[in-house]
C-alpha positions as CSV (number, residue, x, y, z in Angstrom):
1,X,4.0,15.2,-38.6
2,X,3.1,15.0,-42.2
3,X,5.0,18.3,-43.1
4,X,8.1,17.3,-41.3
5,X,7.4,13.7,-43.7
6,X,7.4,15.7,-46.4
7,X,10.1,18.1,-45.5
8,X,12.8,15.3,-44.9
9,X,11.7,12.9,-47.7
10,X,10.1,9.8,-45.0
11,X,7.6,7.7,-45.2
12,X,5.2,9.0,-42.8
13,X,4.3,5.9,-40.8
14,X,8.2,6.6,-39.5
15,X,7.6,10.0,-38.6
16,X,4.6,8.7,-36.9
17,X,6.8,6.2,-34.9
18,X,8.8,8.0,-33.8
19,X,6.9,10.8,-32.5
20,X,4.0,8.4,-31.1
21,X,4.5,4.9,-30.9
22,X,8.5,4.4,-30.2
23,X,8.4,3.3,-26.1
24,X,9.5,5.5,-23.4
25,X,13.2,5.1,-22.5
26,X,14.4,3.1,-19.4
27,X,14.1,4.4,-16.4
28,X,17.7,3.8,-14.9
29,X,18.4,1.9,-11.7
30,X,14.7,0.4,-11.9
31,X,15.9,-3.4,-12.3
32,X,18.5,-3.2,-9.9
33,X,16.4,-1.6,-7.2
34,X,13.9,-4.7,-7.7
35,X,15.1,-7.2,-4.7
36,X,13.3,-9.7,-6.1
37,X,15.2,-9.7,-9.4
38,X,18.8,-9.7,-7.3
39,X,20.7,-12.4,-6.8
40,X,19.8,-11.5,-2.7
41,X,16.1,-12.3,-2.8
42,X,15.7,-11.9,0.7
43,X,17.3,-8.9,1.4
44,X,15.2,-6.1,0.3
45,X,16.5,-2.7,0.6
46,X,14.1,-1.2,3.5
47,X,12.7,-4.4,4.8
48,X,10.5,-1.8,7.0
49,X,9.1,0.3,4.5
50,X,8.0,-2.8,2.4
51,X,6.0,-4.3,5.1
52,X,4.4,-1.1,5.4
53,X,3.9,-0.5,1.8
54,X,2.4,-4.2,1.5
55,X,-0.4,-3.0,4.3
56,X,-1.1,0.6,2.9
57,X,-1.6,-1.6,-0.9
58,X,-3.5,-4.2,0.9
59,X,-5.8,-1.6,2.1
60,X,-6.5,1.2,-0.6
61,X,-3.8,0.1,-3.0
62,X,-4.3,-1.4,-6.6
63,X,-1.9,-2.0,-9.3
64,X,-2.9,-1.5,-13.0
65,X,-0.8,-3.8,-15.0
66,X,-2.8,-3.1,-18.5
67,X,-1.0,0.2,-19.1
68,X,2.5,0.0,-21.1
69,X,4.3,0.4,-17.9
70,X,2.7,-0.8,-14.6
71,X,1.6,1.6,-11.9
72,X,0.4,1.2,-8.5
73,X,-1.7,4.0,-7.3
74,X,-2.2,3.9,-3.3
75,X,-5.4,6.2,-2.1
76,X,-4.5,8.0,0.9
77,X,-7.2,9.8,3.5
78,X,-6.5,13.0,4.9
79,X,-7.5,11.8,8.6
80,X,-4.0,10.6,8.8
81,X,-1.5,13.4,9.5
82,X,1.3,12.9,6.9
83,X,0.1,9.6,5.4
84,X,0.6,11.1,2.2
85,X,4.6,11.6,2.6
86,X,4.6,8.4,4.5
87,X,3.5,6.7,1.5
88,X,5.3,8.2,-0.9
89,X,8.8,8.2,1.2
90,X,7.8,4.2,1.4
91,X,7.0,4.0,-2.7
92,X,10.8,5.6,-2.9
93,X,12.6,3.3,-0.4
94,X,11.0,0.3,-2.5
95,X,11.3,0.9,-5.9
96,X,10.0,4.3,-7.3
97,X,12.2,6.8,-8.5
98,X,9.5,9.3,-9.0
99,X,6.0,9.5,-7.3
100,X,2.9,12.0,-8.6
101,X,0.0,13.2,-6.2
102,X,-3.2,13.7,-7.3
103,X,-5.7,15.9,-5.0
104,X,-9.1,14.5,-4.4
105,X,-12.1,15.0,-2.1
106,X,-11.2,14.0,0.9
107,X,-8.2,11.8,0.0
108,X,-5.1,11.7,-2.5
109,X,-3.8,9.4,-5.0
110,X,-0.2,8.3,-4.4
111,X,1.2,6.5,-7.7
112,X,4.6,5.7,-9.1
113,X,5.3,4.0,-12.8
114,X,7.7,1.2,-12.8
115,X,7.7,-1.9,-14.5
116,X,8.9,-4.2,-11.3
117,X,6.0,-3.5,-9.2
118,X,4.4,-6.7,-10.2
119,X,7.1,-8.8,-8.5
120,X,6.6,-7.1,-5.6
121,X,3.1,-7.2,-5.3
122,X,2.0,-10.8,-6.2
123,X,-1.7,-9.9,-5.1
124,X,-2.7,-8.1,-8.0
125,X,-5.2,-9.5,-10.0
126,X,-8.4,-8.5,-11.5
127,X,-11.5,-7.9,-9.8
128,X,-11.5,-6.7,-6.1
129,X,-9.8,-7.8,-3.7
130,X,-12.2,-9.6,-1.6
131,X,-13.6,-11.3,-4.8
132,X,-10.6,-13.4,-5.0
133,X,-7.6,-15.1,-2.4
134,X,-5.2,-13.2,-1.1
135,X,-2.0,-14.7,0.1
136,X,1.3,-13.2,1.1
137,X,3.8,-15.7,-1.1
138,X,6.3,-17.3,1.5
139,X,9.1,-14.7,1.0
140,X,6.7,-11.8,2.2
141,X,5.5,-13.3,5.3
142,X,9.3,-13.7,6.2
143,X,9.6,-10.0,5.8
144,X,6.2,-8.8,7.7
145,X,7.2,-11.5,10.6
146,X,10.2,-9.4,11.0
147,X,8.3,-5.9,10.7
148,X,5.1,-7.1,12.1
149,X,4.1,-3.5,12.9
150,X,5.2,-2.0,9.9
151,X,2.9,-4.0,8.2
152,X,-0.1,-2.8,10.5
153,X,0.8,0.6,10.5
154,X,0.1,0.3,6.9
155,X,-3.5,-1.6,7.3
156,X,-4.4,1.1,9.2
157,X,-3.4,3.8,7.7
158,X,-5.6,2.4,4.9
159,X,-8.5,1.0,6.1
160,X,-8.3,1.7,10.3
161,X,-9.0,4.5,12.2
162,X,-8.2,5.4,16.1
163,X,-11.1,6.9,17.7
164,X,-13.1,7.4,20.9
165,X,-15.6,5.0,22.1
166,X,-18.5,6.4,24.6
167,X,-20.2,3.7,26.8
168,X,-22.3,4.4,29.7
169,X,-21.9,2.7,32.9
170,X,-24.6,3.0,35.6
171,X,-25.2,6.6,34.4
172,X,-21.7,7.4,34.4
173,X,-20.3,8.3,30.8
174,X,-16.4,6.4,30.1
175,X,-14.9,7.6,27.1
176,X,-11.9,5.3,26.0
177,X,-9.8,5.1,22.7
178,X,-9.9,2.3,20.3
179,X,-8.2,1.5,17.1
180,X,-10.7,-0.5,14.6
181,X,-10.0,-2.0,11.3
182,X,-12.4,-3.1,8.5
183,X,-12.3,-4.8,5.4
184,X,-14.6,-7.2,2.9
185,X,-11.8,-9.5,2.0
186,X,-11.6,-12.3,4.9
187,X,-7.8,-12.9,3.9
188,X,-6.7,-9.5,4.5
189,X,-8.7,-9.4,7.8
190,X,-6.6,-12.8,8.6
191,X,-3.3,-11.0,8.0
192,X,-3.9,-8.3,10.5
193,X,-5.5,-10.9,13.0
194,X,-1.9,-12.3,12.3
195,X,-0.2,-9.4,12.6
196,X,-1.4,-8.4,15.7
197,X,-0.8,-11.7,17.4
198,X,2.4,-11.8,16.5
199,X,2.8,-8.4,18.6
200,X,1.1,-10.0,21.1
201,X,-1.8,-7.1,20.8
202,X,-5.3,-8.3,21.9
203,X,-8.3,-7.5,19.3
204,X,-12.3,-9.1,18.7
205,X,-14.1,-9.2,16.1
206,X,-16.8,-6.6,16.8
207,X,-18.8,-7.3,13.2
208,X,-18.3,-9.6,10.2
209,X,-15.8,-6.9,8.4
210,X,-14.6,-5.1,11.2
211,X,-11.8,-5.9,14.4
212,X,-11.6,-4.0,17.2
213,X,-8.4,-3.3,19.5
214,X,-10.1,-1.7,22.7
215,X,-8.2,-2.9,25.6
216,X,-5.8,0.0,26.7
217,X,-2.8,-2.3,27.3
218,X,-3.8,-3.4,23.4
219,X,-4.4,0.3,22.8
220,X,-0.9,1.4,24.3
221,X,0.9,-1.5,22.4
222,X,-0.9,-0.8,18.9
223,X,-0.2,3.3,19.3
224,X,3.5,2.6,19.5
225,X,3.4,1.2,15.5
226,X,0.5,2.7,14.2
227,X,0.2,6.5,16.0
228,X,-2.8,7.6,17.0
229,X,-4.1,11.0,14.9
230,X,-3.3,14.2,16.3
């Protein structure tokens, strides 16, 4: 930088600017894709895919709002088949026009850059989420009420599983599938106690962080939204 100063006759704090400091151009079509800086608030543009993006940030989602441009960064678990493109294909519906991957142990981090993600995601805050409330603002329980299984899919995609519980009866070994859930933060745990009786989908609280959806009527109902793994 300080030759091409000195080759052009600048200051070099200019040079400097330019080629460090001046902010990254505007991603096109950002603002307009932000429903909640429209004039129709209430209309998003996949109503679905929100709900289910809400539930997948809810669960192993945070958004960094230090950076110069705000990114949300969704950690998604191999166990899943296609979680990954399920996210992503979500992050795209909502707002992103471009999403990176990045490969870990055992998971991947799902993240797109755009400056609207905050007024999307009203939970953001610092600290961990079950260090401090979490309440779905009245405009976002309007859309989950509409896409109630949406929303669950994405809890637990996050922070579920659907696996096989062994009980013993009388000798006799019954092996039956269950979907449980489990999270510290009591608000989120609300939500999908919420969720779920809105669907009508029994569950109990089999520990202090964790609910369980055992019956196979429950089972049956919750496999239609959520999928069990294959």
């Amino acid at each position: 930088m300080a030759e091409v100063a000195r080759q052009f006759g600048l200051p070099y704090p200019t040079v400097r600017h330019w080629c460090r400091d001046r902010p990254e151009p505007k991603q096109p079509g950002t603002a307009s894709r932000c429903f909640r800086c429209r004039s129709d608030v209430d209309n998003p543009t996949d109503p679905a895919a929100y709900a289910y993006l809400v539930g997948l940030y809810l669960g192993d989602g945070h958004l960094v709002t230090s950076a110069r441009v705000p990114f949300l960064r969704i950690y998604c678990a191999d166990a899943w088949p296609g979680l990954v493109d399920a996210c992503e294909q979500a992050m795209k519906a909502v707002l992103a026009l471009s999403v990176q991957r990045v490969r870990h142990e055992g998971c991947v981090k799902v993240q797109s850059y755009g400056k609207h993600w905050p007024c999307l995601l009203p939970q953001h805050g610092p600290g961990r989420k079950h260090e401090r409330p979490i309440v779905l603002a009245d405009w976002q329980r309007e859309i989950v009420s509409a896409h109630p299984g949406d929303f669950l899919r994405g809890l637990f995609h996050s922070d579920g599983c659907r696996a096989s519980n062994r009980v013993t009866v009388r000798g006799r070994e019954y092996v039956y599938p269950r979907y449980l859930f489990t999270n510290e933060s009591a608000d989120i745990m609300g939500l999908c106690q919420w969720a779920l009786d809105l669907l009508g989908i029994s569950w109990r609280m089999n520990r202090r962080n964790s609910l369980s959806v055992a019956r196979r009527a429950a089972v049956a109902a919750l496999d239609r939204h959520v999928g069990p793994k294959s």
